[in-house]
C-alpha positions as protocol buffer text, in pm:
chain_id: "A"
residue {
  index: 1
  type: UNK
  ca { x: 753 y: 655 z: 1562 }
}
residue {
  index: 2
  type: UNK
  ca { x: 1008 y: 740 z: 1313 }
}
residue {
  index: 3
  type: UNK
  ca { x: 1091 y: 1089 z: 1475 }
}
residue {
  index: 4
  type: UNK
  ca { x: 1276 y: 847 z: 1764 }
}
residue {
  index: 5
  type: UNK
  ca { x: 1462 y: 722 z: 1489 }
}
residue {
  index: 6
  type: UNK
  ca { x: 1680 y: 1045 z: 1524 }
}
residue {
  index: 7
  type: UNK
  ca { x: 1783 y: 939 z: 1897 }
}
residue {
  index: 8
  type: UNK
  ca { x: 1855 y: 610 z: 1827 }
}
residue {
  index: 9
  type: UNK
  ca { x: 2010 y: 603 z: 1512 }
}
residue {
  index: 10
  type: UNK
  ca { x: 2370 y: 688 z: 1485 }
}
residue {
  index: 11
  type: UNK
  ca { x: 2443 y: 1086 z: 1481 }
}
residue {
  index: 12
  type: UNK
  ca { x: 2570 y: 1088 z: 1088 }
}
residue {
  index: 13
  type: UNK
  ca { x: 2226 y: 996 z: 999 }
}
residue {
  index: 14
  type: UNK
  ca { x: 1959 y: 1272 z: 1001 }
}
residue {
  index: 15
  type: UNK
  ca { x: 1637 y: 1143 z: 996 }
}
residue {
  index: 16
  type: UNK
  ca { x: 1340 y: 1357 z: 824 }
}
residue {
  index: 17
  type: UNK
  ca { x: 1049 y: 1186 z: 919 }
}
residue {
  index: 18
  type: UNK
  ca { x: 700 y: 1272 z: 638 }
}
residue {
  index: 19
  type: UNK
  ca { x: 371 y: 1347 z: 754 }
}
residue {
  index: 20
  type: UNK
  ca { x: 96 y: 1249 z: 502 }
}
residue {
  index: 21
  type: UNK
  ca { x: -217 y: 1457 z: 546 }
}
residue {
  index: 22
  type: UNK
  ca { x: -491 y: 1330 z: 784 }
}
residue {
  index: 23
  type: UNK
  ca { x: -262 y: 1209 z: 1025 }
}
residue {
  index: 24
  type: UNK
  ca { x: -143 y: 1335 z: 1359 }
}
residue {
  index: 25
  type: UNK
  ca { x: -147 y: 1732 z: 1328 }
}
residue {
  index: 26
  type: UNK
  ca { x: -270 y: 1732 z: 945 }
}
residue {
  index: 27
  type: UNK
  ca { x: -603 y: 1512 z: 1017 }
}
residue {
  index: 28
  type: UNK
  ca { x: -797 y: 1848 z: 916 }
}
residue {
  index: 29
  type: UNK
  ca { x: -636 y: 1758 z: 554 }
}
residue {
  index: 30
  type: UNK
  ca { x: -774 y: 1457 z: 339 }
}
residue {
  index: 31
  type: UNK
  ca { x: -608 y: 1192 z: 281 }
}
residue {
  index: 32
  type: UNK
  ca { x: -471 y: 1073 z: -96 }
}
residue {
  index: 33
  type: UNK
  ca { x: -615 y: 815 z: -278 }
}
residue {
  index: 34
  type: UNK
  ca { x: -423 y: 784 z: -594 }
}
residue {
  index: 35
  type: UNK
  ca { x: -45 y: 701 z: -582 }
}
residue {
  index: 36
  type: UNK
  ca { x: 42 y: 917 z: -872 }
}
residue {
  index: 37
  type: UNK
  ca { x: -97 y: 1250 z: -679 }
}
residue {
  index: 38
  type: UNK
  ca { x: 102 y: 1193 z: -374 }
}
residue {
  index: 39
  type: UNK
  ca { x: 419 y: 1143 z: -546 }
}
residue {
  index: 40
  type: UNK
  ca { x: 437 y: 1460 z: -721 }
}
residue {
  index: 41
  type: UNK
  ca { x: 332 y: 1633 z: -406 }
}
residue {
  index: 42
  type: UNK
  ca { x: 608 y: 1493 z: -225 }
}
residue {
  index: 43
  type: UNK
  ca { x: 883 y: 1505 z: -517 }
}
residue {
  index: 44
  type: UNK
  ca { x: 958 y: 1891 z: -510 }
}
residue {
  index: 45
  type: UNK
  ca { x: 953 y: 1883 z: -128 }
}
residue {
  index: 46
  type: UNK
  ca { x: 1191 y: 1599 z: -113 }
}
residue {
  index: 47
  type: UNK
  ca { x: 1438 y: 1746 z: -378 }
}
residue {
  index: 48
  type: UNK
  ca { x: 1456 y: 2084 z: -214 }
}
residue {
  index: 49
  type: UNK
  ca { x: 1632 y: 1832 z: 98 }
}
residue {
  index: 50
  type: UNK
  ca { x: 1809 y: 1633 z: -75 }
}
residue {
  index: 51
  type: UNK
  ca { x: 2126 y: 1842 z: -132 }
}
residue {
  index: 52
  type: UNK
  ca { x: 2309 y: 1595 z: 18 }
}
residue {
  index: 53
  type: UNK
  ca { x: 2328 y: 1172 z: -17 }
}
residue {
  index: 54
  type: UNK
  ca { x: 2018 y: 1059 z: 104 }
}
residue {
  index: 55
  type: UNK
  ca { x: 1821 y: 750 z: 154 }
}
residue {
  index: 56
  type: UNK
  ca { x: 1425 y: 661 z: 168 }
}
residue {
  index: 57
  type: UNK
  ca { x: 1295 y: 383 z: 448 }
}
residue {
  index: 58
  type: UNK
  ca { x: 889 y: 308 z: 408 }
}
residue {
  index: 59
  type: UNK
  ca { x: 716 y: 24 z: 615 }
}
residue {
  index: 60
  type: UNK
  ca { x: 389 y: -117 z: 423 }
}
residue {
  index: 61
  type: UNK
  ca { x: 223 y: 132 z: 210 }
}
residue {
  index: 62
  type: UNK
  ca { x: 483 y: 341 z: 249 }
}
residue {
  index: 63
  type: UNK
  ca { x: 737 y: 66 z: 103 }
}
residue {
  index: 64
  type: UNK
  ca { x: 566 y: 134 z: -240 }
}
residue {
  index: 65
  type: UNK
  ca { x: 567 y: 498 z: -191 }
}
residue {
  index: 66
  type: UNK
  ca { x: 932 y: 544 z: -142 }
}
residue {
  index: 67
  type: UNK
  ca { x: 965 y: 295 z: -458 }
}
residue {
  index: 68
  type: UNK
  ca { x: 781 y: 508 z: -693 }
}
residue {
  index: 69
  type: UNK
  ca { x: 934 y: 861 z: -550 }
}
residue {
  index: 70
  type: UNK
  ca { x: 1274 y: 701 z: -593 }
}
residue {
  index: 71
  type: UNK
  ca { x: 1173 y: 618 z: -983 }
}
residue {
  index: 72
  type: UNK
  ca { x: 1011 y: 963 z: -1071 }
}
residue {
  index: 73
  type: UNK
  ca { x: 1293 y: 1119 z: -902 }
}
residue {
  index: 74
  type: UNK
  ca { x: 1494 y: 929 z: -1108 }
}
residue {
  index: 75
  type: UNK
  ca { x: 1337 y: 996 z: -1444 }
}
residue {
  index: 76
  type: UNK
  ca { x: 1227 y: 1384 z: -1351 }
}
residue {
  index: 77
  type: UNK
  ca { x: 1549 y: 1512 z: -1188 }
}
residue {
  index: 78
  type: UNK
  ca { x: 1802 y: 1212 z: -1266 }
}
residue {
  index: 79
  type: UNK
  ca { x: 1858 y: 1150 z: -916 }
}
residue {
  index: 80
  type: UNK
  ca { x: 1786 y: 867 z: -676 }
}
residue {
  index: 81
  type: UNK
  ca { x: 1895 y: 765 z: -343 }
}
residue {
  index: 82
  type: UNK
  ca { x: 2194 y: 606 z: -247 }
}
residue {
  index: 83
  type: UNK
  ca { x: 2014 y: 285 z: -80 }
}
residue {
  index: 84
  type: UNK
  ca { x: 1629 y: 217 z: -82 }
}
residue {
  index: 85
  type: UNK
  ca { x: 1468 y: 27 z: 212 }
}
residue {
  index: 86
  type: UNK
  ca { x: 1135 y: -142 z: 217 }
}
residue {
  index: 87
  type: UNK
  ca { x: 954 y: -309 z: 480 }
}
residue {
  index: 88
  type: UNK
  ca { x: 651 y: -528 z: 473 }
}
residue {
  index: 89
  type: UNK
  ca { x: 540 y: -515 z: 163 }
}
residue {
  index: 90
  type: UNK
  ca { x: 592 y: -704 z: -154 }
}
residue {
  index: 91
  type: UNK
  ca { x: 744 y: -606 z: -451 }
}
residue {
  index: 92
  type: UNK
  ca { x: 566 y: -360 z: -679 }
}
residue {
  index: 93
  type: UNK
  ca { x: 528 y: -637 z: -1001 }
}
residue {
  index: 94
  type: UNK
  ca { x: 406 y: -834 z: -813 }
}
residue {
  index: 95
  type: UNK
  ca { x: 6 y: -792 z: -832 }
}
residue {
  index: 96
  type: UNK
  ca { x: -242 y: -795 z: -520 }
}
residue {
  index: 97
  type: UNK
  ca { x: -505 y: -1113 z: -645 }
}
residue {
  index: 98
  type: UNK
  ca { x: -725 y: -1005 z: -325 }
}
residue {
  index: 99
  type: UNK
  ca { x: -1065 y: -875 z: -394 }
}
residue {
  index: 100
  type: UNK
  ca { x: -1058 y: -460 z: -316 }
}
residue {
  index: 101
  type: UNK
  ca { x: -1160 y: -395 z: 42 }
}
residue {
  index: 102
  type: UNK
  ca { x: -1211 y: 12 z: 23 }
}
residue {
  index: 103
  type: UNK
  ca { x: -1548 y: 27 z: -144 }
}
residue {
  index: 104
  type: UNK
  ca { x: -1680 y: -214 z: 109 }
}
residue {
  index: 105
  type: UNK
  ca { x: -1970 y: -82 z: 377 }
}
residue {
  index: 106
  type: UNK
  ca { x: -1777 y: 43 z: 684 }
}
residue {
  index: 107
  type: UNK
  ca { x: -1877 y: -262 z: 909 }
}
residue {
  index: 108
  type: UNK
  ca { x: -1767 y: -512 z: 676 }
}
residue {
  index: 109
  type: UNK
  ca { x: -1423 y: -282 z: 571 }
}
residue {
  index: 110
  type: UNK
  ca { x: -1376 y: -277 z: 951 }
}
residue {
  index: 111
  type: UNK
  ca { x: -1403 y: -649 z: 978 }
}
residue {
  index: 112
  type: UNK
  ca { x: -1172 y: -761 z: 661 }
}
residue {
  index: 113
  type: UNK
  ca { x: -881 y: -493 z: 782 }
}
residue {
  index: 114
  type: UNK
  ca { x: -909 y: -648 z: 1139 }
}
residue {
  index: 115
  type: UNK
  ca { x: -869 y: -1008 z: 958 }
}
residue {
  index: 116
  type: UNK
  ca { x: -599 y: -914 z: 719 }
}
residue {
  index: 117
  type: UNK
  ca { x: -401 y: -743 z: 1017 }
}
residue {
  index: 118
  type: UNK
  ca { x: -437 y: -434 z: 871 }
}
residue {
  index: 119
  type: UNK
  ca { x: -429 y: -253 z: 1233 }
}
residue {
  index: 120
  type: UNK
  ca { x: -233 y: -295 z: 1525 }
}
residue {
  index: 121
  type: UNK
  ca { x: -375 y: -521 z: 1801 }
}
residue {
  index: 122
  type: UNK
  ca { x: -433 y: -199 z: 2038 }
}
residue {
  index: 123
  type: UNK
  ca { x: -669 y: -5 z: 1791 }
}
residue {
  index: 124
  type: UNK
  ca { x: -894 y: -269 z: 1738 }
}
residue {
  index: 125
  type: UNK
  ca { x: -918 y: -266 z: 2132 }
}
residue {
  index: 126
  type: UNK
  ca { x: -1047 y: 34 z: 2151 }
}
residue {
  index: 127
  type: UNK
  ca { x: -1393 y: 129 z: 1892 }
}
residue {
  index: 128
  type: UNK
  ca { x: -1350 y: 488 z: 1929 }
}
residue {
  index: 129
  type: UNK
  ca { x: -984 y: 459 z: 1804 }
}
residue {
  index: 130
  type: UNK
  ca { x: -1100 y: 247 z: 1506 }
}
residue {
  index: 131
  type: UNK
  ca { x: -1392 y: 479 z: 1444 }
}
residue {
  index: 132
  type: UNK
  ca { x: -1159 y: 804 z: 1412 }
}
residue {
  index: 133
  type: UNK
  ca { x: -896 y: 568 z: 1226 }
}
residue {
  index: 134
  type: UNK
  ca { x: -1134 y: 432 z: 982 }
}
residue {
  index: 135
  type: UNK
  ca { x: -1212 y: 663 z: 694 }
}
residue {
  index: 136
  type: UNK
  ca { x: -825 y: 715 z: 694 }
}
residue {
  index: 137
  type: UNK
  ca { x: -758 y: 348 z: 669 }
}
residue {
  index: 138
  type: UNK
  ca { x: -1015 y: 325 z: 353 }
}
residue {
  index: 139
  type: UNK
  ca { x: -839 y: 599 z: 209 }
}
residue {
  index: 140
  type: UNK
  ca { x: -486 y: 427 z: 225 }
}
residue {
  index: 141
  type: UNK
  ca { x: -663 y: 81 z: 126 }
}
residue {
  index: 142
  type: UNK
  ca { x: -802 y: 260 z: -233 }
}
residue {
  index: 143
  type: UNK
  ca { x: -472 y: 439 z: -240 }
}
residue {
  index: 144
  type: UNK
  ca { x: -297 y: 97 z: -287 }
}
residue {
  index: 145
  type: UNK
  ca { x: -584 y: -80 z: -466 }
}
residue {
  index: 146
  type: UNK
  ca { x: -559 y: 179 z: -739 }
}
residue {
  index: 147
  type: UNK
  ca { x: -160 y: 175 z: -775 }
}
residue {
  index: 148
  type: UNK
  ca { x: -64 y: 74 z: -1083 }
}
residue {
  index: 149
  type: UNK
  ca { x: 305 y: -70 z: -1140 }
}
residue {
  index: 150
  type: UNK
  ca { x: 488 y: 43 z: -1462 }
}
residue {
  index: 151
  type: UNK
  ca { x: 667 y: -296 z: -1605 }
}
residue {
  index: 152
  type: UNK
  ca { x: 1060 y: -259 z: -1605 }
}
residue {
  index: 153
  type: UNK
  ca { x: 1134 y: 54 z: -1378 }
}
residue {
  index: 154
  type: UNK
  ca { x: 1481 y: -51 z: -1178 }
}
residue {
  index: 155
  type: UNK
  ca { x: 1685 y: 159 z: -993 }
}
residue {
  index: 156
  type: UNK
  ca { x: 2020 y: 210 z: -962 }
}
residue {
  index: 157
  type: UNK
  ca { x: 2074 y: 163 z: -592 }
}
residue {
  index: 158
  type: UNK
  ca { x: 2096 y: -83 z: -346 }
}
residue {
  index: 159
  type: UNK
  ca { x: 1791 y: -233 z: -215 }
}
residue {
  index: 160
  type: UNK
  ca { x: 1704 y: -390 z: 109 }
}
residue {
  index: 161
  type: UNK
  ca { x: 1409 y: -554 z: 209 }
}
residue {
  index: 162
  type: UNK
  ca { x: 1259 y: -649 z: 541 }
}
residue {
  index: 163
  type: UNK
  ca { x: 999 y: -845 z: 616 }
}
residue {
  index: 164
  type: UNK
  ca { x: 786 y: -1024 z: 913 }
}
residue {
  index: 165
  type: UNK
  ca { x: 879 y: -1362 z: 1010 }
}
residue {
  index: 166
  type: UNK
  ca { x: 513 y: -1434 z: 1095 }
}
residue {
  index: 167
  type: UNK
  ca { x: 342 y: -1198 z: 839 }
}
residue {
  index: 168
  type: UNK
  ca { x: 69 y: -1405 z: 671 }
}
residue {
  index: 169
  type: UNK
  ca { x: 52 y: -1235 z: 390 }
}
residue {
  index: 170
  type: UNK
  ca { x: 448 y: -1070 z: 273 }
}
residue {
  index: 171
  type: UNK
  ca { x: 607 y: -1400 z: 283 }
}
residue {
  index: 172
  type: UNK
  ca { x: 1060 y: -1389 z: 198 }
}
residue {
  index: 173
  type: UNK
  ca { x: 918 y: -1503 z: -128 }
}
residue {
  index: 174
  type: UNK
  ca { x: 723 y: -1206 z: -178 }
}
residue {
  index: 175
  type: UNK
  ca { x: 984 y: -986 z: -5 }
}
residue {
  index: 176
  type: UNK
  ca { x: 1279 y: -1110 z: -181 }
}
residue {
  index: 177
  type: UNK
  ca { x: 1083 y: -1086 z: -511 }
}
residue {
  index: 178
  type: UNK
  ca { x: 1289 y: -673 z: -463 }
}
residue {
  index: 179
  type: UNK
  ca { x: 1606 y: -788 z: -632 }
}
residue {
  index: 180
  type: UNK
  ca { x: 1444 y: -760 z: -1001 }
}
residue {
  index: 181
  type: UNK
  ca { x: 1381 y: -364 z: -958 }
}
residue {
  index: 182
  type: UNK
  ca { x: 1768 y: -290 z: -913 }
}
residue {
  index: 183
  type: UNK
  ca { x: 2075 y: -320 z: -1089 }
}
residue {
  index: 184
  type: UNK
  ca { x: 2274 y: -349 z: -799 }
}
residue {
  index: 185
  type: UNK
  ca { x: 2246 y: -580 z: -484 }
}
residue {
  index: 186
  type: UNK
  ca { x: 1992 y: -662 z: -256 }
}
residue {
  index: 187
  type: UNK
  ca { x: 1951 y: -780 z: 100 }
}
residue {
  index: 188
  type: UNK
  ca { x: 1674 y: -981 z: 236 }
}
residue {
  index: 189
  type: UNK
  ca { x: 1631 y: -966 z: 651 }
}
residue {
  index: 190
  type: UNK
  ca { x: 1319 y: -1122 z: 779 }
}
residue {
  index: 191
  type: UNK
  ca { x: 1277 y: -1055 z: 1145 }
}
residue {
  index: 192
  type: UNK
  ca { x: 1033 y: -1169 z: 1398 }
}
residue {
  index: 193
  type: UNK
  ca { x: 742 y: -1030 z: 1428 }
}
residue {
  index: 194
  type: UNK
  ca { x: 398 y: -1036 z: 1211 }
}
residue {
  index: 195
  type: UNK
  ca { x: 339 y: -703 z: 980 }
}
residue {
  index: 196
  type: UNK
  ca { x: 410 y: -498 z: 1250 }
}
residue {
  index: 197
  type: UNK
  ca { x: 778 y: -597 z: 1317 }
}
residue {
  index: 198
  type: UNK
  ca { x: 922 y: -317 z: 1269 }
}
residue {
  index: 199
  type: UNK
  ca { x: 802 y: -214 z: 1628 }
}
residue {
  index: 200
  type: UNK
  ca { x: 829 y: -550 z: 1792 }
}
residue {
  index: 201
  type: UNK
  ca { x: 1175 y: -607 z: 1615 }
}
residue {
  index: 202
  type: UNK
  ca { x: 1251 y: -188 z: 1650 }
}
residue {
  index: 203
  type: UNK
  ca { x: 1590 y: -235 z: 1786 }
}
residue {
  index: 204
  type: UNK
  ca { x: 1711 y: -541 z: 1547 }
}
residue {
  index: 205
  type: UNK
  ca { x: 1579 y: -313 z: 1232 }
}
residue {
  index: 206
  type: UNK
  ca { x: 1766 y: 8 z: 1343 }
}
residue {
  index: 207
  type: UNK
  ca { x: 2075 y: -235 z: 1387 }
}
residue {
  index: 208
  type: UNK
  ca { x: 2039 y: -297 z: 1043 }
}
residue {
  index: 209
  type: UNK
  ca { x: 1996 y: 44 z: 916 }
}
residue {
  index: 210
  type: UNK
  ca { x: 2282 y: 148 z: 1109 }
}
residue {
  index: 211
  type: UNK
  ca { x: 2522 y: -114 z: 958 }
}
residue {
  index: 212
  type: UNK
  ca { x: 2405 y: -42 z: 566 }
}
residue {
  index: 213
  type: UNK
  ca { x: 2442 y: 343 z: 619 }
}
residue {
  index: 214
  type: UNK
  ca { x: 2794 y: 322 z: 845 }
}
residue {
  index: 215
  type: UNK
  ca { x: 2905 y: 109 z: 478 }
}
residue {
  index: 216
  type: UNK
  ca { x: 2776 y: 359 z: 281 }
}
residue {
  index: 217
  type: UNK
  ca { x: 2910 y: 642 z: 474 }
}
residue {
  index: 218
  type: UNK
  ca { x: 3282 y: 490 z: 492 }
}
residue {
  index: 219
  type: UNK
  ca { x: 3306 y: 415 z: 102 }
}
residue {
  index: 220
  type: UNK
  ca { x: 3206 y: 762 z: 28 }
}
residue {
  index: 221
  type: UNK
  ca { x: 3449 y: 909 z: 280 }
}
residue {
  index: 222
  type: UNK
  ca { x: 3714 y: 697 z: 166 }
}
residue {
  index: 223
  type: UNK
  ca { x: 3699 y: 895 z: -216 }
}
């Protein structure tokens, strides 16, 4: 999805889209489980690009990724993005009270991710998709299950948060809850759409994008 970004986004933005292993052509790899290992994986990789002004996006599980690779970035190389955005998923204080689903018996983990709209509609259509998707699912499940959020980290960018309109779960409250881990601003946008808005709302959320990074882009052409 997010390598189409580059066509439809405007042509000042270049869009480097991350593969995590045991997905598309790494699903020979396995998977992380523990936040803390994936971040310094990705960290050196990430710095080696960033030679110029960047920014992260992550939807979901990927919100909180971006989150914490902004904040070691910050304390390991003293760097951080110019603007952080985060999509369907709450803030990182604030805890997940729902009983762990990853150590439960593959029927019953099937069953609870299906409930909590953990999968899009058109995998859960088809078994054999589910089948091949579900030990990577589990893995992403215990990956957030285990993270751990260190009280106090902020950042010094600009935040902005998106959420589903009809997401059960990441309510505005829960979404908006993003302005405490910044000292600057942050913007809220909840779009239709349940969890997985950010393909039924695709064009509206690119808008978006567009319009923070054009800001950005003129201020720091204008010094």
């Amino acid at each position: 999805m997010y390598r189409s970004w580059a066509e439809k986004l405007p042509a000042y933005i270049d869009v480097f889209a991350v593969q995590l292993p045991g997905r598309e052509t790494r699903t020979r790899e396995t998977p992380f489980t523990r936040m803390g290992s994936l971040v310094q994986a990705l960290m050196p990789v990430i710095h080696e690009l960033s030679d110029q002004p960047f920014a992260f996006f992550g939807h979901s599980m990927g919100a909180i990724i971006v989150w914490e690779l902004a904040s070691q970035m910050k304390r390991q190389y003293g760097r951080e993005p110019i603007h952080l955005f985060v999509s369907g998923r709450r803030a990182p204080q604030i805890p997940d009270t729902d009983p762990p689903l990853h150590e439960l018996p593959e029927a019953k983990f099937v069953e609870e991710v299906i409930r909590f709209n953990g999968v899009p509609q058109e995998a859960v259509k088809h078994p054999e998709v589910m089948e091949w998707k579900t030990p990577l699912l589990r893995a992403d499940f215990e990956l957030c299950e285990t993270y751990t959020y260190e009280p106090g980290s902020t950042l010094n960018c600009p935040i902005t948060a998106f959420g589903g309109l009809e997401d059960p779960a990441e309510t505005h409250e829960r979404i908006a809850n993003w302005r405490e881990r910044t000292t600057k601003f942050c913007r809220v946008h909840m779009l239709a759409g349940d969890h997985f808005f950010l393909h039924t709302s695709e064009t509206h959320l690119l808008q978006l994008l567009s319009e923070e990074l054009r800001g950005i882009a003129l201020w720091a052409t204008s010094y």
